[in-house]
C-alpha positions in Angstrom: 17.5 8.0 29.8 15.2 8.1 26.8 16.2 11.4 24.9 13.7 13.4 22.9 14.4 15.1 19.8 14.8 18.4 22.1 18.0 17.2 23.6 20.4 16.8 20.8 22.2 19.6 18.5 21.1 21.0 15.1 23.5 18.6 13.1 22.1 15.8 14.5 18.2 16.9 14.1 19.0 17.7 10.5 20.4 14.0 10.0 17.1 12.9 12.3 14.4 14.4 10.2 16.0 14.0 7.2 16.2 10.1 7.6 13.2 8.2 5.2 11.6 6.9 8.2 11.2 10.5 9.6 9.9 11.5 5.8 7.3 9.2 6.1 5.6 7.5 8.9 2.9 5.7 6.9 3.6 2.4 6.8 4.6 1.7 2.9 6.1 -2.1 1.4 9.8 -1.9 1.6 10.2 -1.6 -2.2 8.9 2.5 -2.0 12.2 4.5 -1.1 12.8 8.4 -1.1 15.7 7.9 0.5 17.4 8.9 -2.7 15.5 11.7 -3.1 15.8 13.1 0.0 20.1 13.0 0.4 20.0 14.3 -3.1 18.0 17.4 -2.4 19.6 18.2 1.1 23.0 18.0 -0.7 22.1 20.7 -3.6 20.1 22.7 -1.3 23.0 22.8 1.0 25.0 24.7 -1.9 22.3 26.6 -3.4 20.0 27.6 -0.8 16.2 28.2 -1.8 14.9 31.7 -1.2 11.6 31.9 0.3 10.5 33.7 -2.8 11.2 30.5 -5.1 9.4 28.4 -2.2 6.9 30.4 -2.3 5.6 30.0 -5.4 4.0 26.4 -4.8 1.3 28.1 -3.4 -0.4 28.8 -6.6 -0.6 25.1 -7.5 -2.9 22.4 -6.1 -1.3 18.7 -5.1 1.5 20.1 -4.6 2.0 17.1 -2.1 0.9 13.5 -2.7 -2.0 12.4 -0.8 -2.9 9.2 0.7 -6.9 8.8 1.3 -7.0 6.0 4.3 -10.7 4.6 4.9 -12.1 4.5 8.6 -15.1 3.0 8.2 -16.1 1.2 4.8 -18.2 4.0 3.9 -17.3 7.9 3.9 -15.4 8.4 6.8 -11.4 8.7 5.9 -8.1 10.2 7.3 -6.1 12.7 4.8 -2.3 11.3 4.4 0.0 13.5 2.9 3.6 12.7 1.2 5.2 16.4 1.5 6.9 17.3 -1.8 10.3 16.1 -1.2 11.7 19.8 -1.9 9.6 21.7 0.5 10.2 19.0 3.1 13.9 19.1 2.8 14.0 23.1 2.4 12.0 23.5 5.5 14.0 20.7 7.6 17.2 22.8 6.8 15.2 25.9 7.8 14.6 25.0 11.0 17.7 22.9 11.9 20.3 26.2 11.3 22.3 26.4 14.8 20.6 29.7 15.3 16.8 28.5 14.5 17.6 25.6 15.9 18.6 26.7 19.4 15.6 29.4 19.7 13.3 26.6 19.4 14.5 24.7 21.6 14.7 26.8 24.0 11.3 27.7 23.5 10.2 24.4 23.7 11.8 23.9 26.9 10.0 27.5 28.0 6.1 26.2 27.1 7.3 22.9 29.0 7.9 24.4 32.4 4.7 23.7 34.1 5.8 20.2 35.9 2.2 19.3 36.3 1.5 19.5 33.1 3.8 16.8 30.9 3.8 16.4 27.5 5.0 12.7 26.4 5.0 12.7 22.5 8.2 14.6 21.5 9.3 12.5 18.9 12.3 10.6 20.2 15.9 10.5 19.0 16.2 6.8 18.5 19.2 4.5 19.0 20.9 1.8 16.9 18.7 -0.3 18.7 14.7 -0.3 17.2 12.7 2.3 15.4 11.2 5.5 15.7 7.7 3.8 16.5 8.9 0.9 18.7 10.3 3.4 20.9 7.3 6.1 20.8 5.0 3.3 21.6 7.2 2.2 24.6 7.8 5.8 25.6 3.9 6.4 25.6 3.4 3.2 27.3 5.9 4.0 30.1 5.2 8.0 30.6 1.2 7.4 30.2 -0.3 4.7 30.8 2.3 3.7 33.4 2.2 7.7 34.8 -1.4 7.0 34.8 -2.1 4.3 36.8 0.7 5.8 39.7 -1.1 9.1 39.9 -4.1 6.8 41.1 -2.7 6.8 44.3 -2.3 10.7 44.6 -6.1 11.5 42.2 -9.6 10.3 42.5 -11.1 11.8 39.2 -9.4 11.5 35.5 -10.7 13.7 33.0 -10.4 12.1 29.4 -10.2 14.1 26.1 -8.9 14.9 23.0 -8.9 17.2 19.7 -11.1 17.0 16.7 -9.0 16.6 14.2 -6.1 18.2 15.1 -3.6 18.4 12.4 -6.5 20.0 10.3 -7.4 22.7 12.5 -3.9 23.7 13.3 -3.7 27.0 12.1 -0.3 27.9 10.3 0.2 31.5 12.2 -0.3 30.0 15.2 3.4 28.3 15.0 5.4 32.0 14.9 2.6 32.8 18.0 4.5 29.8 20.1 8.2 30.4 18.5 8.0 34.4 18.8 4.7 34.9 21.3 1.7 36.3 19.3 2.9 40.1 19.8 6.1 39.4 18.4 4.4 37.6 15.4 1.7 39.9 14.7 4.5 42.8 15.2 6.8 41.5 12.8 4.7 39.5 10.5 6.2 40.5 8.2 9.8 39.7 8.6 11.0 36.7 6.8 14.0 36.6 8.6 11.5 35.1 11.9 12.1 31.1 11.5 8.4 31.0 12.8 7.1 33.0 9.8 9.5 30.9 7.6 7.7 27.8 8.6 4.5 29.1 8.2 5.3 30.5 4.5 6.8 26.9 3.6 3.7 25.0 5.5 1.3 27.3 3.4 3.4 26.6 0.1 2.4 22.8 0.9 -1.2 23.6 1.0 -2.2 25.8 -2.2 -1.6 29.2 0.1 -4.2 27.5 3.0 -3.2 28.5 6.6 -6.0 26.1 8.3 -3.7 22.8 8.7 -0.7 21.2 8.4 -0.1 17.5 6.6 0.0 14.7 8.6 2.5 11.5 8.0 5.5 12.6 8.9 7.6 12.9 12.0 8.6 16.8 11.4 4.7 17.6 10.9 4.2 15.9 14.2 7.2 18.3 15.6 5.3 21.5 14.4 2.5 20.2 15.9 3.8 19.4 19.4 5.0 23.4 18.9 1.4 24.2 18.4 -0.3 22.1 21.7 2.7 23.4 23.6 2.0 26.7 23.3 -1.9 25.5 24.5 -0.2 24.0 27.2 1.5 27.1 28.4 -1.7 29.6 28.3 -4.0 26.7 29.8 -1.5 26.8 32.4 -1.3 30.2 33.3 -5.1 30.1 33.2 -5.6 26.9 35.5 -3.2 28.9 37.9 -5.5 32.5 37.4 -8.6 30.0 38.7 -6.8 29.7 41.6 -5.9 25.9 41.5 -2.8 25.1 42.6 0.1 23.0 40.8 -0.3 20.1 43.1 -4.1 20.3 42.8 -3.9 18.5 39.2 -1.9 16.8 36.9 -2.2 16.8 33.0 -0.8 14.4 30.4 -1.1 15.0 27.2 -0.1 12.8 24.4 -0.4 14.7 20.9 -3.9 15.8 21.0 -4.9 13.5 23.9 -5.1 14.7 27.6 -6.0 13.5 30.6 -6.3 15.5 33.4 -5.8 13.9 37.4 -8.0 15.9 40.0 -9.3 15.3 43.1 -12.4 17.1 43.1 -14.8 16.7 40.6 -15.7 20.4 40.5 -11.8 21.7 39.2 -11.1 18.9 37.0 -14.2 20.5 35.5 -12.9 24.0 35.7 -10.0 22.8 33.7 -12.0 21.4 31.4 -13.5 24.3 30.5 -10.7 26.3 30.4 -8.8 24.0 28.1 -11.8 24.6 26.0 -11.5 28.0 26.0 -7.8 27.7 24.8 -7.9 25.9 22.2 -10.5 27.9 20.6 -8.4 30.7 20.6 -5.9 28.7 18.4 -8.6 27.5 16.2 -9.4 24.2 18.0 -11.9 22.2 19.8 -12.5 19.3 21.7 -14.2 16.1 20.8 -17.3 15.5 22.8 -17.6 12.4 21.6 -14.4 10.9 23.2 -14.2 13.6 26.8 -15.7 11.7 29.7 -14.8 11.7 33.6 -13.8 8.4 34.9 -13.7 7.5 39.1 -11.6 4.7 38.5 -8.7 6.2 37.6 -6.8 2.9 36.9 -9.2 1.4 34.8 -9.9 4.8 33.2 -6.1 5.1 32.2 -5.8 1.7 30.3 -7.2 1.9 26.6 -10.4 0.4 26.7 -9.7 -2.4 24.1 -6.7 -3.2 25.7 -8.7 -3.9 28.9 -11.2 -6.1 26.6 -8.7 -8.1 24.5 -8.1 -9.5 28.0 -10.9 -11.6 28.2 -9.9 -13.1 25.4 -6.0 -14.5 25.8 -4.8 -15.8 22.6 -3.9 -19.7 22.3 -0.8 -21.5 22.4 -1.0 -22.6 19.3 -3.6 -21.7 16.4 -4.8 -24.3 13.9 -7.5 -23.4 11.1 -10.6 -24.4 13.6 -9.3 -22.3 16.0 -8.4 -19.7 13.4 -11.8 -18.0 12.6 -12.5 -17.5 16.3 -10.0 -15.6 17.1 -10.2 -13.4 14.1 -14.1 -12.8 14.7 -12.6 -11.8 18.2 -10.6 -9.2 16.3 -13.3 -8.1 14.0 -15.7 -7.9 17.2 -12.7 -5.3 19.0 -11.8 -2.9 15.4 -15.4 -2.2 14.9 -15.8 -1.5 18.7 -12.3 0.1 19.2 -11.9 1.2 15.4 -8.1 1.3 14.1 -6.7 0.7 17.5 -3.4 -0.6 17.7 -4.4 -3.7 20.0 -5.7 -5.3 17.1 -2.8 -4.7 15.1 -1.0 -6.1 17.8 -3.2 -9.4 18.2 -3.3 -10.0 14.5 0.4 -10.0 14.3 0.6 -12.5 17.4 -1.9 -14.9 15.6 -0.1 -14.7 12.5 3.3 -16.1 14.2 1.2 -18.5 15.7 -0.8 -19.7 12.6 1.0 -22.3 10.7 -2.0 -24.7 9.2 -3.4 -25.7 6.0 -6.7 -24.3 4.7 -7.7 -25.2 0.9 -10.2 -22.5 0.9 -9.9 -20.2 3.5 -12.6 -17.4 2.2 -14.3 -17.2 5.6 -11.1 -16.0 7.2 -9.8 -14.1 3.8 -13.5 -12.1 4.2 -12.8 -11.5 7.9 -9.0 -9.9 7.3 -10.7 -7.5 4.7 -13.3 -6.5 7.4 -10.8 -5.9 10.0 -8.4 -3.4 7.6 -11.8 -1.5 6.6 -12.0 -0.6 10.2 -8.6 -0.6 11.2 -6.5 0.7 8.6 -3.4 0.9 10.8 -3.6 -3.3 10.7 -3.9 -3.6 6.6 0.1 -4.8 6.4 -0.3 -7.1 9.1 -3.6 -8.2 7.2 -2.4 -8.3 3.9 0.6 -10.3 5.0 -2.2 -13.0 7.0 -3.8 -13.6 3.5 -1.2 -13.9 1.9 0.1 -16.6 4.4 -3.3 -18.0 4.1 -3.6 -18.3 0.1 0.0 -19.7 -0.5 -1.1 -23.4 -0.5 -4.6 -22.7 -2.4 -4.4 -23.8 -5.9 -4.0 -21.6 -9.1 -8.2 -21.3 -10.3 -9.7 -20.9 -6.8 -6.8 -18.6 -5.9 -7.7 -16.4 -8.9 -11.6 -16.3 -7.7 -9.9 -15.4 -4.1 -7.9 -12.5 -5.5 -11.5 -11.2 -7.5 -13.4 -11.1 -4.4 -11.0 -8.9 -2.9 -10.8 -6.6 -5.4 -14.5 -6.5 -5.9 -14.7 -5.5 -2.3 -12.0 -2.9 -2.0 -12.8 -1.5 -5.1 -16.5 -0.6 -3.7 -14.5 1.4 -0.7 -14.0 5.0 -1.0 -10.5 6.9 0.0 -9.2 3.2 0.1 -5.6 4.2 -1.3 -3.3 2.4 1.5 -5.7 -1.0 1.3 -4.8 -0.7 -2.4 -1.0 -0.2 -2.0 -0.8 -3.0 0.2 -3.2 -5.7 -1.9 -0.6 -4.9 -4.7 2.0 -5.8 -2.6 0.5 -9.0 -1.7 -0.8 -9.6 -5.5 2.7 -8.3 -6.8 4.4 -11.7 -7.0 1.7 -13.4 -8.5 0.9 -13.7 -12.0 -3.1 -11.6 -11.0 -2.9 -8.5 -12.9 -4.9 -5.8 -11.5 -5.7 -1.6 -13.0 -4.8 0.4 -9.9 -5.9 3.5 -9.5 -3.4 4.8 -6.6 0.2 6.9 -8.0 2.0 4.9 -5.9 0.9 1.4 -7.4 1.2 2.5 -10.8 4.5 3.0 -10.1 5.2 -0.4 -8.6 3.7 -1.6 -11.7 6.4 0.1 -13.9 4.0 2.8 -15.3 4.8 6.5 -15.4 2.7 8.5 -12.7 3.7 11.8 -11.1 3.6 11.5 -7.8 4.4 15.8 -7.1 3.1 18.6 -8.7 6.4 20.6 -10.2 5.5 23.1 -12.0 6.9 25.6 -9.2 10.1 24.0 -9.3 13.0 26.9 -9.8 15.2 24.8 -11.7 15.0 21.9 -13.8 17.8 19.9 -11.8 15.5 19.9 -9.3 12.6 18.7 -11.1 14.9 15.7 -11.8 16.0 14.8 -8.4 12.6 15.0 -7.3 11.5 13.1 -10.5 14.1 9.7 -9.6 12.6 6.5 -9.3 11.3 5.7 -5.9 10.7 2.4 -6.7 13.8 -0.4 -5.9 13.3 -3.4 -8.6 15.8 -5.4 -6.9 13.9 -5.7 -3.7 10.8 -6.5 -5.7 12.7 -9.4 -7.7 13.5 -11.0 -3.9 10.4 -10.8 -2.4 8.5 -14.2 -1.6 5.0 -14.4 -2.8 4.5 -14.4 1.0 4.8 -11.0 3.0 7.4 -11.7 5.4 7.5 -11.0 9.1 10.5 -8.6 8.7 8.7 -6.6 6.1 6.0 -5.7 8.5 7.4 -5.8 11.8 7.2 -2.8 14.3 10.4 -3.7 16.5 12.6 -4.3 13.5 16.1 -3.2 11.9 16.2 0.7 12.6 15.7 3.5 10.1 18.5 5.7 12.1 21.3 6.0 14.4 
């Protein structure tokens, strides 16, 4: 039975979100490592505990965190990565994981949970020896959505499709001691820093220059807080679904993060719900996206992601040669700028690429194609990176330099473009190209000084030095291959825990 984070103690969801791979969920080259950082903090902070006072007083200083600007669309449209200051993350994580915190929320969570017709499916999941964090959220999501989906067919005529506007933005930080405590507990005792919801929200604020309108998003604890958040929507929509008079067995809901579909079998109260899960979420500061709600009769072909369902007219070959190559990757650029930064392309790229194993002297028809593909996709820029860089192995020194220019010229024209850049250094990093990067992080690689976190706040000057360690591993740089490696990209890989 898959466990969720939920089902284990407080020591070992310390150990869980304390692991780098919980840190950090955006997808970094290997040689970036706060591991370090992170075991060295939780040890001095389990001896000399941070008062909420010294926390606290990040609030008066911007950056604060590192952000991570990743383009959508080539143009202005981009999605706001954070890298949480590794001592707020790690004072908060031992927060929340005391035996006493750490029991109240989960009971709590198990409380907002106990509608069984509505089902959340994106508690992060406590992981074994076995694959990642990601492998197995993917495969939960596939098995308790999509799967759940296409069953409840049978029982549903009607699914109602929907989601958040950017939901880790409009989270409101109050609104977590309103689902720990209930909202008259936290408006009663608002006050009382000894309330592990009021805790959170002082240390989420601290990361945010004293804002209380969202919480940062790349990291597995931020998606935790957040589940806290849409639970606590789940609880009042379902006490409201139930005041319409609809029964339990009248509907079903899944929701997935900010994601819901809702299973009716009249068109009318799938509609009532709608509206009322409107209402809801405006009362903690959200709304829905109109853009992406419709109402689907098909329910089957309504619960299967829609490039998923178009990929299939297009199987991938056996076995794919350079005049085969640029077809299939037009058939990839075709689905990301229909389906932008969907993870079916990521998934099709990475196929081809195992596949691939030609010779192309010139291959700037298929180098200008990858580039497309990671401005609209930016969840697909390692695989891409590592596909040119498989690509321009055998091309010779001169034209390889022009090849490496053209990139640069084209990313460099991209606004909020920081991951692209990270991850054509890490492709470029072997080489002799040298390149002025702009992002923290790359500097860094480059052996340049660059603060990544504002510490000015910082209590104690040990800290500032723990915090101040070199993220940066040389000795994996020295043995990388000028070529990115399968491994260093794969999704169902080594794991981060067990």
């Amino acid at each position: 039975m898959t466990k969720t984070i939920i089902d284990v103690d407080h020591e070992k969801a310390r150990k869980f979100f304390l692991d780098k791979g919980s840190y950090l969920t955006v997808d970094l080259p290997q040689y970036f490592d706060f591991s370090t950082i992170i075991e060295d903090l939780s040890d001095h902070i389990r001896e000399n505990e941070l008062t909420l006072e010294q926390i606290c007083k990040a609030k008066a200083f911007e950056e604060v965190n590192h952000i991570l600007f990743s383009n959508k669309d080539g143009k202005y449209a981009w999605r706001k990565l954070q890298i949480i200051h590794p001592v707020l993350y790690v004072a908060l994580v031992h927060k929340i994981t005391e035996k006493e915190n750490w029991e109240l929320i989960v009971k709590r969570i198990r409380d907002l949970h106990a509608n069984p017709s509505i089902k959340c499916a994106s508690l992060p999941i406590f992981v074994s020896a076995l694959d990642t964090q990601k492998a197995r959220q993917i495969t939960y999501w596939l098995h308790n959505v999509e799967e759940e989906s296409i069953k409840l067919a049978l029982d549903f005529e009607y699914l109602f499709h929907t989601d958040i506007t950017d939901c880790y933005g409009a989270i409101y930080t109050h609104s977590i001691p309103w689902a720990i405590h209930t909202k008259e507990t936290a408006k009663e005792k608002r006050r009382d820093e000894s309330l592990i919801g009021n805790i959170i929200d002082q240390i989420l604020q601290s990361m945010s220059y004293g804002q209380t309108n969202g919480i940062p998003q790349g990291s597995i604890l931020m998606d935790f807080l957040a589940e806290f958040v849409l639970a606590y929507g789940d609880q009042k929509l379902s006490q409201k679904i139930s005041d319409l008079g609809i029964r339990e067995e009248d509907y079903r809901i899944i929701r997935y993060r900010d994601d819901y579909r809702i299973f009716v079998r009249e068109p009318q109260k799938g509609e009532e719900i709608m509206k009322a899960l409107s209402e809801i979420l405006a009362s903690i500061g959200m709304k829905l996206n109109p853009s992406k709600t419709q109402v689907r009769s098909d329910v089957i072909t309504g619960a299967i992601k829609p490039e998923k369902l178009y990929y299939l007219q297009f199987p991938i070959p056996h076995k794919v040669k350079s005049r085969e190559l640029k077809r299939e990757l037009l058939i990839a650029l075709q689905v990301s700028e229909k389906f932008p930064n969907t993870g079916a392309t990521t998934k099709r790229l990475t196929k081809l690429l195992e596949l691939y194993d030609d010779e192309n002297k010139y291959p700037i028809d298929e180098i200008s194609i990858l580039i497309s593909i990671a401005v609209d996709s930016p969840m697909s820029i390692p695989v891409v990176t590592a596909f040119i860089s498989k690509l321009i192995k055998l091309v010779d020194k001169d034209k390889k330099k022009e090849l490496y220019d053209k990139i640069m010229r084209k990313i460099k024209l991209l606004p909020n473009s920081s991951l692209l850049e990270i991850w054509i250094q890490r492709m470029l990093i072997k080489s002799e190209y040298e390149n002025n990067y702009e992002e923290k992080l790359c500097l860094l690689a480059a052996g340049k000084d660059s603060d990544l976190f504002n510490n000015e706040w910082l209590p104690t000057g040990d800290l500032k030095g723990k915090v101040e360690q070199n993220i940066v591993d040389r000795d994996i740089i020295d043995s990388l291959d000028e070529v990115i490696s399968k491994e260093e990209i794969e999704l169902f890989k080594t794991p981060h825990y067990s």
